[in-house]
N, C-alpha and C positions, 0 to 999 in steps of 0.2 A: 504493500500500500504506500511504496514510497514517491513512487510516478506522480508528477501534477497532471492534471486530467487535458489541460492542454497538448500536453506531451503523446496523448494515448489517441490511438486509434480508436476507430468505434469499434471493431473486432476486440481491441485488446479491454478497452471499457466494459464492453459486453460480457466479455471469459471473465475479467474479475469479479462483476456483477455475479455474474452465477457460481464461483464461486464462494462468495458471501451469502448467497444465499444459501446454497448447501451447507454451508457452515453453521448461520443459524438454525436450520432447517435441523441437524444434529443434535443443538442443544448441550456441546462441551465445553464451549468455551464460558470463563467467568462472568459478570456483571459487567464490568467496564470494557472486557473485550468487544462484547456482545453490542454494549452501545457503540464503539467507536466503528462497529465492522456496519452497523445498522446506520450511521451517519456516512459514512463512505460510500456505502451500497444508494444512501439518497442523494449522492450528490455524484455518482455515479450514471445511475438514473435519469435525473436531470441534463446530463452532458448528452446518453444516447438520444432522448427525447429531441434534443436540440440539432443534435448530427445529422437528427431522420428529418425533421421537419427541412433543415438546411437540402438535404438531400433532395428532396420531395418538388422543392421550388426550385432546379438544376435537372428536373425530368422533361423531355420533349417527344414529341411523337413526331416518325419524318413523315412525309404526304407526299403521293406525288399527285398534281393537280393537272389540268385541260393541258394539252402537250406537250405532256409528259414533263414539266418543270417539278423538280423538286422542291419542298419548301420545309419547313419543321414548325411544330406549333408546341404551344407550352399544355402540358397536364397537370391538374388538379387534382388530384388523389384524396380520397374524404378523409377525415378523420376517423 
């Protein structure tokens, strides 16, 4: 947990993410590990949220239109 989240990929955000969650999921670690792994895992969280939304507005669909010109349009992915 020593990476700043800037540093980390979403892949690599993601695998710590689960991770910590397996961890908690366990239930061996003490009081204080448990919170710091449980604030990491949210701010963890928050970074992939971000990454995908980031991602999501960088998606286009190519088209090709009346003879035959290519063009690309943006998509909008729901929530």
């Amino acid at each position: 947990m020593s990476k700043d989240l800037d540093k980390l990929s979403f892949e690599e955000a993601l695998s710590e993410l689960e991770k910590i969650v397996r961890a908690l999921e366990g239930g061996s670690s003490d009081l204080k590990t448990s919170i710091d792994s449980y604030e990491r895992g949210m701010a963890l969280k928050k970074y992939c949220d971000a990454k995908l939304k980031e991602a999501q507005g960088r998606i286009e669909k190519i088209t090709v239109g009346d003879g035959g010109k290519v063009a690309t349009e943006q998509i909008r992915l729901s929530e």
